[in-house]
TORNUZA-102139 format. One record per residue: x, y, z of N, C-alpha, C, O in turn; residue in three letters. Coordinates in steps of 0.02 Angstrom, whole numbers. Example, Ala and Ser with C-alpha at 12.3 -4.5 7.8 and 13.67 -1.06 7.14 Angstrom:
BEGIN
(doza (660; -284; 390); (615; -225; 390); (660; -165; 390); (712; -166; 423); "ALA")
(doza (642; -112; 354); (684; -53; 357); (645; 2; 394); (670; 57; 402); "SER")
This chain:
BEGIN
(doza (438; 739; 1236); (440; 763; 1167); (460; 704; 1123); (516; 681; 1116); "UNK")
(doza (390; 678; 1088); (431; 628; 1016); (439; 640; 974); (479; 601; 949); "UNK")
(doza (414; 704; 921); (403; 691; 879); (402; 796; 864); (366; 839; 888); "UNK")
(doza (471; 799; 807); (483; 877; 821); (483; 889; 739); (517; 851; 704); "UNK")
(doza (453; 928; 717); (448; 948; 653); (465; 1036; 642); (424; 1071; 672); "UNK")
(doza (516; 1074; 603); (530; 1107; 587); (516; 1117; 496); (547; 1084; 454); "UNK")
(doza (454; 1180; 479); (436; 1204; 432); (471; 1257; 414); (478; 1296; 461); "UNK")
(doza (502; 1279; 351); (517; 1316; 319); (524; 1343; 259); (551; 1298; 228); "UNK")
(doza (516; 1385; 225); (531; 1397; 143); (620; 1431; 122); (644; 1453; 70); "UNK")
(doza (641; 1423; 176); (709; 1457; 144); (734; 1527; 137); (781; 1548; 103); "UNK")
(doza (680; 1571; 189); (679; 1636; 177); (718; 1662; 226); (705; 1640; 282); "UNK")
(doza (774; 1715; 222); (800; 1735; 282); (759; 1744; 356); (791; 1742; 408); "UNK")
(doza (682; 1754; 354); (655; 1746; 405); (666; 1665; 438); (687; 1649; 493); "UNK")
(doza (641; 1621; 382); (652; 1533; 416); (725; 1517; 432); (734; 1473; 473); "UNK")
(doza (785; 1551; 400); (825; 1515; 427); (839; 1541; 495); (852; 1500; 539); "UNK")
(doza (838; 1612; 511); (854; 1648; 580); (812; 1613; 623); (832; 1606; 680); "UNK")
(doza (748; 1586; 604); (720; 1517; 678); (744; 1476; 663); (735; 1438; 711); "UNK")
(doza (778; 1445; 622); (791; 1362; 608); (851; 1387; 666); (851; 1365; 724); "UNK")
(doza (891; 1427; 645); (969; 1433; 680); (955; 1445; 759); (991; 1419; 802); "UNK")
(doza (897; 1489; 777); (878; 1489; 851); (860; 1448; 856); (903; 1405; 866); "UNK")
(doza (809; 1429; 855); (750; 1357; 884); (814; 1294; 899); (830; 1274; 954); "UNK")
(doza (842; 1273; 836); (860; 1224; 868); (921; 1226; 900); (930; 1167; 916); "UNK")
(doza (967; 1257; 919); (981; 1269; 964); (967; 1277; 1018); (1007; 1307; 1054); "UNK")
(doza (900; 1252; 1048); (885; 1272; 1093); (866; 1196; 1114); (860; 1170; 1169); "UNK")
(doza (862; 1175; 1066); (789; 1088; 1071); (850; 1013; 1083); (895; 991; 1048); "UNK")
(doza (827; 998; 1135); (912; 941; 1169); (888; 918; 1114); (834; 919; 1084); "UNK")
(doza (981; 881; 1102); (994; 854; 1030); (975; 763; 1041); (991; 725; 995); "UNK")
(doza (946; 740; 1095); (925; 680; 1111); (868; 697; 1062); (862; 662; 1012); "UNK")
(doza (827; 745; 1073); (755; 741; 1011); (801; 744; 950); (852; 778; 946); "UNK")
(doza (773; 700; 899); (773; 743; 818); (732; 764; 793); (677; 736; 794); "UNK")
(doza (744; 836; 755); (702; 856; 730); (714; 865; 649); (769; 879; 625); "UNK")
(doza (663; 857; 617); (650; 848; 542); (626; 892; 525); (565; 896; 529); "UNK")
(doza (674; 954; 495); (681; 996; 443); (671; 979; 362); (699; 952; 314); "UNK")
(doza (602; 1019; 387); (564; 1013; 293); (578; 1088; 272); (574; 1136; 311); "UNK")
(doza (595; 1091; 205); (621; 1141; 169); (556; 1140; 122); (559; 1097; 78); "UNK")
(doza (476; 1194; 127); (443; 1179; 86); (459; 1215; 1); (423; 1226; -48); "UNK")
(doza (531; 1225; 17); (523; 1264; -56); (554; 1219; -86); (542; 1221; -146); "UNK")
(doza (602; 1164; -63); (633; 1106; -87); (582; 1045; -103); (588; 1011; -154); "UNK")
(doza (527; 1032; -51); (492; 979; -54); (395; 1011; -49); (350; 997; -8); "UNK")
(doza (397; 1054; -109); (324; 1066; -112); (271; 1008; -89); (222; 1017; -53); "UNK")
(doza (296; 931; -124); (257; 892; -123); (226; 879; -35); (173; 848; -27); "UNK")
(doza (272; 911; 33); (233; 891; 98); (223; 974; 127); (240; 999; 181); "UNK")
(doza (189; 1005; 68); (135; 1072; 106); (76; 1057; 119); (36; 1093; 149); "UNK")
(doza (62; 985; 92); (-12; 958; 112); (2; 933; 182); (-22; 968; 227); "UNK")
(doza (28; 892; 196); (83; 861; 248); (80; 928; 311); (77; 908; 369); "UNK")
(doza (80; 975; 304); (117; 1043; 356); (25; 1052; 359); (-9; 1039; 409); "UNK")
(doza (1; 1075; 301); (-56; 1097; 324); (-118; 1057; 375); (-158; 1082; 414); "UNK")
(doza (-107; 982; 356); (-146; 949; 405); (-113; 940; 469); (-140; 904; 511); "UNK")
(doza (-44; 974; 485); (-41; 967; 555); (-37; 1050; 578); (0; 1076; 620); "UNK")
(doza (-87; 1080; 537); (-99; 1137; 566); (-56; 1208; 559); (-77; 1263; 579); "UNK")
(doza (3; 1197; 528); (38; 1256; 508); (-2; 1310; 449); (-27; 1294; 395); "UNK")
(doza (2; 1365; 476); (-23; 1418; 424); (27; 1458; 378); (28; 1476; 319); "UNK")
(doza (65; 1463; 426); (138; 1499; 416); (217; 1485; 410); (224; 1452; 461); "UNK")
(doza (260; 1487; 390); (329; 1467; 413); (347; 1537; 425); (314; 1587; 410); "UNK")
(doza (399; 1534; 452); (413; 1445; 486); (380; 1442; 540); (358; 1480; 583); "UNK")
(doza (381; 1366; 525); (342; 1338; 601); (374; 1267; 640); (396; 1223; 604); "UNK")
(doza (375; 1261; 704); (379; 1203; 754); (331; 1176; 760); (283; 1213; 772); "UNK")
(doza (317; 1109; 756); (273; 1075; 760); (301; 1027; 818); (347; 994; 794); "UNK")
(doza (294; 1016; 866); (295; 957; 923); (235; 940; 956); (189; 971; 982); "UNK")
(doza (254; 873; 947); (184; 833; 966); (123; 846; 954); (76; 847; 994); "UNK")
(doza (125; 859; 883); (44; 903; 828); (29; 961; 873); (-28; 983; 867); "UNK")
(doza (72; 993; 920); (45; 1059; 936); (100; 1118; 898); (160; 1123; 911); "UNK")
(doza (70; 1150; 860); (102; 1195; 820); (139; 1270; 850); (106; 1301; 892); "UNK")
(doza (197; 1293; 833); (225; 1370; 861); (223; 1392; 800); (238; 1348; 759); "UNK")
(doza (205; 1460; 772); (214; 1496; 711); (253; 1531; 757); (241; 1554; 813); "UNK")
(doza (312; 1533; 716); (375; 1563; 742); (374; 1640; 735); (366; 1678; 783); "UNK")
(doza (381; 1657; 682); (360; 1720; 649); (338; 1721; 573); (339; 1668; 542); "UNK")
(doza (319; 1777; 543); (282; 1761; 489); (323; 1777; 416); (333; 1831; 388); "UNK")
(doza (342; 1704; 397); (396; 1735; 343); (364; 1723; 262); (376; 1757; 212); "UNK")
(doza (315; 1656; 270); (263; 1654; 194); (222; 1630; 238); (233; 1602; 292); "UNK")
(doza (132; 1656; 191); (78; 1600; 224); (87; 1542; 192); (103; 1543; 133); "UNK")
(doza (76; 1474; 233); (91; 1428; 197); (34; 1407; 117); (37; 1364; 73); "UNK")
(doza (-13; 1465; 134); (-53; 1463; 53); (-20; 1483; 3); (-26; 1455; -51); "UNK")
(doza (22; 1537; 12); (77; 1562; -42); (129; 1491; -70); (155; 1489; -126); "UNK")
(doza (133; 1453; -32); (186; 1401; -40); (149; 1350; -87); (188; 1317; -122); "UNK")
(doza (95; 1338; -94); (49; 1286; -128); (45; 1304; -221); (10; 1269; -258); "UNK")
């Protein structure tokens, strides 16, 4: 695992995975928590690595839609 990306908008659905997920992910990886309601400017960024939804895990450009808390079209 190089390369761990955590999507979210801030909604009680994203934080209840932010708080599971990483807890789970050894803290030797880092992972980079994007807040898309803080940083609209990288929903372009999320969408070309394939996220539809937040929140989402992204490792190694293979995507987990965690559960469905905004489509990431609502976020744009």
């Amino acid at each position: 695992m190089s390369k761990v990306t955590f999507y979210h908008a801030g909604c009680p659905v994203c934080v209840g995975a932010e708080q599971a997920l990483l807890g789970l992910i050894d803290p030797r990886h880092p992972v980079e928590v994007v807040h898309l309601g803080e940083k609209p400017d990288q929903v372009a960024q999320a969408a070309a690595a394939g996220v539809k939804s937040v929140p989402a895990l992204v490792v190694d450009g293979e995507v987990l839609h965690v559960n469905f808390g905004a489509s990431l079209a609502d976020l744009q």
